[in-house]
C-alpha positions in Angstrom: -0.6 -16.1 16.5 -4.0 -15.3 15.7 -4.4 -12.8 12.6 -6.2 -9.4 13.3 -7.6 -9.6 10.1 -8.3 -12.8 7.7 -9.5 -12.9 4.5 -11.1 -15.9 2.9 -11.7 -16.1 -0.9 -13.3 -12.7 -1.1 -14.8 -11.7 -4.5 -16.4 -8.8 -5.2 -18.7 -8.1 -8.4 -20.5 -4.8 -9.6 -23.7 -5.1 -12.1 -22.5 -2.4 -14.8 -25.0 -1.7 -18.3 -22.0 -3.8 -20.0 -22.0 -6.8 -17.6 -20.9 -7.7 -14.3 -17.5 -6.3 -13.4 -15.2 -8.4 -11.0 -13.0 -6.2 -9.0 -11.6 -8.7 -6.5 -11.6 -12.6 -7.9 -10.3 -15.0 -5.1 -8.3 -13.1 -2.7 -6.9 -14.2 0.8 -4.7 -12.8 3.3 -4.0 -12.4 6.7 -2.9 -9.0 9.0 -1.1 -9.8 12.1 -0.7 -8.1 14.9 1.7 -4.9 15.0 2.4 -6.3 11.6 2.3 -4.1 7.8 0.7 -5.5 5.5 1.5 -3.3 1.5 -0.6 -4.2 -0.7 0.3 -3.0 -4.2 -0.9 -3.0 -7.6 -2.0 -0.3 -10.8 -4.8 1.7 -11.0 -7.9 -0.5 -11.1 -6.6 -3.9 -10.0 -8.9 -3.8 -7.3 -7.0 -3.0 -4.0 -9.4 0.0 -2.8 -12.5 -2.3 -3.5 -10.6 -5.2 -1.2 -10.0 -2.0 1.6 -13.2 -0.9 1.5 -15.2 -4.3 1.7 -12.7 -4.6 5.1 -14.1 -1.4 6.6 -17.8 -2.3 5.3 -18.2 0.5 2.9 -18.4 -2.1 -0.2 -20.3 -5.5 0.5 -18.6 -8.2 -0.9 -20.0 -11.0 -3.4 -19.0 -13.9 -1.5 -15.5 -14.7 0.9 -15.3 -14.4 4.3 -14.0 -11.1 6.6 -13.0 -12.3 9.9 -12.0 -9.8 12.4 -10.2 -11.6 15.1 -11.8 -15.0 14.1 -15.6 -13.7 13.7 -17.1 -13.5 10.5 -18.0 -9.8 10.1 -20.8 -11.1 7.2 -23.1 -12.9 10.0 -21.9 -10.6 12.9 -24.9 -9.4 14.7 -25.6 -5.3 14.6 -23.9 -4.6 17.8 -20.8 -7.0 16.8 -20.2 -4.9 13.4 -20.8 -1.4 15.4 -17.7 -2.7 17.6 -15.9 -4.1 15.3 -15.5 -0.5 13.6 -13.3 0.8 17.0 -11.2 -2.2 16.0 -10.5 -1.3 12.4 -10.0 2.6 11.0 -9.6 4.2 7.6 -7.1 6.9 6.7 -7.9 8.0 3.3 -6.0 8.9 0.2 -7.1 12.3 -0.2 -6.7 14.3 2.9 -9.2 17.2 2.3 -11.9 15.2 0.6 -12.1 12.8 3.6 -12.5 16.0 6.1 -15.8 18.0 6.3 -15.1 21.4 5.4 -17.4 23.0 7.5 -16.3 21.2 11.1 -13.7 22.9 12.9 -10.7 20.2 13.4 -11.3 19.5 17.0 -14.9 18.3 16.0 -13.5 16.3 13.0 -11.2 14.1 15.4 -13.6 13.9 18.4 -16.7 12.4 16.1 -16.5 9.0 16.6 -15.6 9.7 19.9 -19.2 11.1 20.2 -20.5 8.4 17.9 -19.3 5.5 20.4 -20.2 7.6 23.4 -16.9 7.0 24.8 -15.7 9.0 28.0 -17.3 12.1 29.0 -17.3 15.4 26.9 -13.9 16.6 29.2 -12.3 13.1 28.7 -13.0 13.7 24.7 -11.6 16.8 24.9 -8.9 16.0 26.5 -8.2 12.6 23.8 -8.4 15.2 21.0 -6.3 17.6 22.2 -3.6 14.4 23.2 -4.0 13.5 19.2 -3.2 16.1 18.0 -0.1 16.7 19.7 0.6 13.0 19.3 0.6 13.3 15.7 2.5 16.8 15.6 -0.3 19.0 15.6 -0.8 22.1 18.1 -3.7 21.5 20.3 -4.8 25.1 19.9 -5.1 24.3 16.1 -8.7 22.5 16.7 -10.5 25.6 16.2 -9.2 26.0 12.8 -10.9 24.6 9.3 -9.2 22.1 7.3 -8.8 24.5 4.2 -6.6 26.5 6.8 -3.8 23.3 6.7 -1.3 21.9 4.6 -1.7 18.9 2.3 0.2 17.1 4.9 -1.4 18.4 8.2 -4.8 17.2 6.8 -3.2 14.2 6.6 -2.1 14.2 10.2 -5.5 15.4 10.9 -7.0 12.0 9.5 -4.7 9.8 10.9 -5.4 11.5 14.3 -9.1 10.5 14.0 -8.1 7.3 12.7 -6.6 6.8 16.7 -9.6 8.7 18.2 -10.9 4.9 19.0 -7.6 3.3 20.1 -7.8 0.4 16.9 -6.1 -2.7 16.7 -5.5 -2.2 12.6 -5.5 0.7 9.9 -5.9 0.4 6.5 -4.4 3.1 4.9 -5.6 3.9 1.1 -2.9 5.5 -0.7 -1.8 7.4 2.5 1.1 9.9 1.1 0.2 9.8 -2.4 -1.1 13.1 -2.8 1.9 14.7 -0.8 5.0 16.2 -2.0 8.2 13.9 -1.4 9.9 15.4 1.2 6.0 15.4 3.1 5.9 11.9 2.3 8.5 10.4 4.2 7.3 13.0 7.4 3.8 11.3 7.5 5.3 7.3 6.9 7.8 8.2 10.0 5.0 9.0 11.9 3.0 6.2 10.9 6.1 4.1 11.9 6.2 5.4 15.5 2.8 5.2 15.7 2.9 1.5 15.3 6.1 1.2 17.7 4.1 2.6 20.5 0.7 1.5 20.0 1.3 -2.0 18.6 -1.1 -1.4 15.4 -1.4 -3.5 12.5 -1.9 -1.9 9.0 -2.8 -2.4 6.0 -1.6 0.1 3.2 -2.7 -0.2 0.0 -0.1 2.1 -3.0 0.5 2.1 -6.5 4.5 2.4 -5.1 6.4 -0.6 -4.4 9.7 1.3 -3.7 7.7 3.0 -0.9 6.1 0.4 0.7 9.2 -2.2 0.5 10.7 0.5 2.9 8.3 0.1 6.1 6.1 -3.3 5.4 6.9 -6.4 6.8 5.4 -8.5 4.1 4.3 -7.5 0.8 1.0 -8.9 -1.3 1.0 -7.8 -5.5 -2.4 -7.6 -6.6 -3.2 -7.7 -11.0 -6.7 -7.6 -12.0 -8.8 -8.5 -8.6 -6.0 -11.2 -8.1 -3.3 -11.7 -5.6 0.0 -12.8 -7.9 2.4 -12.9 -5.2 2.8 -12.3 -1.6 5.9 -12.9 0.6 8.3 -11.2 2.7 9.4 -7.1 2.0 13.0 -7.6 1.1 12.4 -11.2 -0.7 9.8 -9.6 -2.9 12.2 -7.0 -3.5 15.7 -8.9 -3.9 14.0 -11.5 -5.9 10.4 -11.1 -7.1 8.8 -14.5 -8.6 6.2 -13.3 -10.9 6.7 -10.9 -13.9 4.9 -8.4 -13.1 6.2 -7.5 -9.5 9.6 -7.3 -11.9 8.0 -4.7 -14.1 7.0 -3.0 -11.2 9.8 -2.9 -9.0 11.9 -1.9 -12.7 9.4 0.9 -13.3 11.0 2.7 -9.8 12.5 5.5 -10.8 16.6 5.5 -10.8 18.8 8.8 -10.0 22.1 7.3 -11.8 21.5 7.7 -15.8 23.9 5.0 -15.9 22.1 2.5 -14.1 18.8 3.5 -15.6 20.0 2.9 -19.4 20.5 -0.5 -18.4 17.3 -1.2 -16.5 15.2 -4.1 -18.3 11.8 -1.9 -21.0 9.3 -0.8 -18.5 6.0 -3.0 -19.0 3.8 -1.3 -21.7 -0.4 -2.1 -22.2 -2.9 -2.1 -20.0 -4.8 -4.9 -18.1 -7.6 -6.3 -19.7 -11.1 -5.2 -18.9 -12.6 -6.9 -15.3 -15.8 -6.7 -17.1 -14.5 -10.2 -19.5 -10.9 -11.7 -18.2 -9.4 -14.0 -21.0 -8.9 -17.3 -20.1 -5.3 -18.4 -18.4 -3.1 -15.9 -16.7 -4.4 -12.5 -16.6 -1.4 -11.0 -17.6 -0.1 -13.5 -20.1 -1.4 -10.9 -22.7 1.3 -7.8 -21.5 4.7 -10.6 -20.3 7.0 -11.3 -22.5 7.7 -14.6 -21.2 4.1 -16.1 -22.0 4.1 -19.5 -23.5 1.4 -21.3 -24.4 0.3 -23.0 -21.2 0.1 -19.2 -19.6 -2.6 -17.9 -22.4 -4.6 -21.5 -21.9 -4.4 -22.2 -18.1 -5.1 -19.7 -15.2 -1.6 -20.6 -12.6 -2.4 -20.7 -8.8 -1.3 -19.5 -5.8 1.6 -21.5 -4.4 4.9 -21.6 -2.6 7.5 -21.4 -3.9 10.2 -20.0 -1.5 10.3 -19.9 2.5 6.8 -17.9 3.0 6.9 -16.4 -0.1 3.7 -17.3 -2.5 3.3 -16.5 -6.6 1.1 -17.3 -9.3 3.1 -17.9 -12.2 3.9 -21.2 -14.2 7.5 -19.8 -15.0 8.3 -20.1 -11.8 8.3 -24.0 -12.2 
C-alpha cells in the first residue's frame, strides 16, 4: 500500500536572538490510506510545527514531504496548489480559525471559490450538503460564527475541511477546547466521517487516553523527536519507552483506589530546544537513566511486531 503521506527525516529550525531553536529533529512517518495516525506529545515537543510544515504553513529545514510519492519541496507551483485539495487543516481553536465577519456559508464555500470548482449553484449546493453532513442546519449559513457553540464552530471547520473532498486531515488538537461531553460528539463524527469517505488523518493531542480510543497506530513525540510509534492498543497495553508510561499514568482515574496506587506522575520540564544535552533527551526527567542514557542519544528501532521505541532500556 502506498502511504498518503511520507515523511523523511524532517527537521525544522527557527533562528531566535538566543540561538537556533530545533522544533522537529529527525522525524519520519507514514499516513495510510483511511488510516489515523495520533500523534502525541507535551506542549512544545514540536507536533504543531511537524502539522504545519505538512500543510505548507511552516517550511521545513531539510527532510522530505511526499504526498502520494511526490516530493512537495520540488513540486512545481501548480503541483503544490493541488496538492492542498488533497490535504486539509482542522484547527485547534474553532473561532480563531473562522473569520468573524463571513457569514458561515461563505466560510465553508471559500476554497470552493479559491479552486474554482463547480459552478456557483453546485457550490451552493456542496455547502449546504456539508453542513447537514456534519450536523449542521443548512439554513444556519447565514449566521456568524460568534452566533455558535464551541462545538458547532468546530463542525463548521471540519465542514470546510471536506469542502475539497481530501484524501487526509490533520487535525491540531481538534476537541481540546470543547467540554467533555462535546468532545466525544465531534470524534464520533470524525469517525463516520472516515467510514464513509475513506480519509486518512492525522491528529495531533496532548491526550493519549483520547487518541488510543479512535487511532489505528500511535507515534509519541519528546522534544522534536519521535520516541515511539506502534500499534494503538500495543502502545497502550505495553508502552516501551518511559515516557509514553508517564503519559499514559498521568490519565486521569475515577476509582480513588486505583489512583493511590498508580506509579508518581513524571515531574520537570523538557529541556530547552534551543541547546539539547547530549544522549537521550529525556534521560534528565526518567528515573531509570543510567549512564549510557545521559552519554549516548538511543535510536529508533523495533522492538515488537510493528511497534518502534527509542530507548536503551528496552534492550
Amino acid at each position: 500500500m502506498t502511504p498518503i503521506l511520507a515523511i523523511q527525516d524532517l527537521h525544522c529550525r527557527f533562528d531566535t536572538p538566543s540561538g537556533p531553536l530545533h522544533a522537529v529533529r529527525g522525524v519520519s512517518l507514514t499516513v495510510n490510506p483511511g488510516e489515523t495516525i495520533g500523534l502525541v506529545g507535551e506542549s512544545g515537543s514540536g507536533k504543531t510545527t511537524l502539522a504545519k510544515s505538512i500543510v505548507g504553513l511552516v517550511t521545513p529545514t531539510a527532510g522530505r514531504i511526499l504526498l502520494d510519492g511526490q516530493d512537495l519541496a520540488t513540486a512545481s507551483r501548480a503541483a503544490r496548489f493541488a496538492a492542498r485539495r488533497a490535504v486539509q487543516f482542522v484547527f485547534q481553536d474553532p473561532f480563531a480559525s473562522l473569520n468573524p465577519r463571513r457569514r458561515v456559508a461563505q466560510l465553508i464555500r471559500e476554497p470552493l471559490d479559491v479552486h474554482r470548482i463547480g459552478t456557483s449553484s453546485e457550490r451552493d449546493a456542496r455547502v449546504a450538503w456539508l453542513m447537514d453532513r456534519v450536523g449542521l442546519r443548512p439554513e444556519w449559513g447565514s449566521r456568524l460564527p460568534h452566533e455558535f457553540s464551541g462545538g458547532q464552530r468546530q463542525r463548521i471547520g471540519i465542514a470546510r475541511a471536506l469542502a475539497l473532498n481530501p484524501r487526509l486531515i490533520v487535525c491540531d488538537e481538534p476537541v481540546s477546547a470543547l467540554d467533555v461531553s462535546i468532545q466525544a460528539q465531534v470524534i464520533n463524527l470524525l469517525a463516520d466521517l472516515q467510514r464513509e469517505l475513506g480519509i486518512a488523518y492525522l491528529v495531533i493531542s496532548h491526550d493519549l487516553a483520547l487518541v488510543e480510543t479512535f487511532a489505528h497506530r500511535i507515534a509519541v513525540m519528546y522534544l522534536g523527536q519521535i520516541v515511539e510509534h506502534g500499534p494503538a492498543a500495543e502502545i497502550w497495553r505495553r508502552p516501551r519507552h518511559p515516557f509514553t508510561s508517564a503519559l499514559i499514568d498521568a490519565v486521569p482515574v475515577p476509582d480513588p483506589a486505583i489512583a493511590r496506587v498508580k506509579r508518581p506522575i513524571l515531574e520537570g520540564d523538557p529541556p530547552s530546544p534551543l541547546g539539547t544535552p547530549p544522549g537521550c533527551a529525556f534521560a534528565p526527567r526518567c528515573g531509570q537513566a543510567t549512564a549510557r542514557c545521559t552519554a549516548e542519544a538511543p535510536a529508533l528501532r523495533i522492538v515488537a511486531a510493528d511497534h518502534a521505541a527509542a530507548c536503551h532500556l528496552v534492550e
